[in-house]
N, C-alpha and C positions, 0 to 999 in steps of 0.2 A: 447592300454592297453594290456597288456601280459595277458594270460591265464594260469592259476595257478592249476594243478592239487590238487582234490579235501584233498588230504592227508598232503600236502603242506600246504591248506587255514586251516586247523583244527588243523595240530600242530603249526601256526602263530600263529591262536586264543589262541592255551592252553598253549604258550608261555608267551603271552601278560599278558593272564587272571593267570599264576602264577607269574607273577612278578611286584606286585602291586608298590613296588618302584619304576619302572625304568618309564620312559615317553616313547611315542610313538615313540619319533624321536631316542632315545637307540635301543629299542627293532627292529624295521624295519634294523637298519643298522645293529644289528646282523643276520638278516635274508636275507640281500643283496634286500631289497625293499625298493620304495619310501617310507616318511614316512606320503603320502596319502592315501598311497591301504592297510595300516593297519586297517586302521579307518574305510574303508571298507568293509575291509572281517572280521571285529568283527561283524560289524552294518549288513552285510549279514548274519552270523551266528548266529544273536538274544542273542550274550553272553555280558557280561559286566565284569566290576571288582568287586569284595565284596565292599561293602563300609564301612567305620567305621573298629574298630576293634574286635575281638570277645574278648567276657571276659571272660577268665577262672580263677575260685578261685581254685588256688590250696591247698593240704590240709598241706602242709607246704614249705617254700619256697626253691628252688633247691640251690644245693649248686653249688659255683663255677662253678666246673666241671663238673658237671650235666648241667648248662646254658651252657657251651660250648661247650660240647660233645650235646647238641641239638641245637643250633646255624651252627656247622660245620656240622653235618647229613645234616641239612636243605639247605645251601649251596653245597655240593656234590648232595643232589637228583635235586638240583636248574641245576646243574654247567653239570649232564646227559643230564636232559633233553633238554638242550640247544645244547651239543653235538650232541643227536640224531638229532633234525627239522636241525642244519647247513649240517648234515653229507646227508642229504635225500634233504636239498636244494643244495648241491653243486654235486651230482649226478643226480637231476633235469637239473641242468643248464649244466652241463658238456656234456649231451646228448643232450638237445640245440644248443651247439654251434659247434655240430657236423654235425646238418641236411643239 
């Protein structure tokens, strides 16, 4: 079993835990890990996914544009975050396979 530094195991977790769409076996191969040691360093980290959906009444319904200028926000804050854990997992590894 490989050893995962601790900054690694936490943005796997806040990876996972913000992308309630995607399954385990998605999210690990974005991360270049089995998609066993996922399940584990959530269930190490005591974190889970939201369940359900929240419901919010809005006070009138967004228009159009409004849906997709916050559809696409959400995607780009999605689309970083993922950049940053690959960019911090492929400079973990890269010093790895130097030793």
């Amino acid at each position: 079993m490989k050893n995962y530094p601790p900054q690694f195991k936490a943005d796997a977790v806040a990876l996972y835990q913000s992308r309630p769409q995607a399954t385990i076996r998605q999210v690990a191969a974005d991360l270049g890990i089995t998609p066993e040691t996922l399940p584990n360093l959530v269930r190490a980290a005591g974190a889970s996914r939201p369940r359900g959906r929240r419901v919010e009444v809005p006070t009138e319904p967004p228009t159009p544009l409004e849906a997709e200028e916050a559809a696409l926000r959400r995607r780009v804050r999605e689309l970083e975050e993922e950049r940053e854990i690959l960019r911090k997992a492929a400079k973990y590894f890269a010093g790895e396979t130097r030793c």
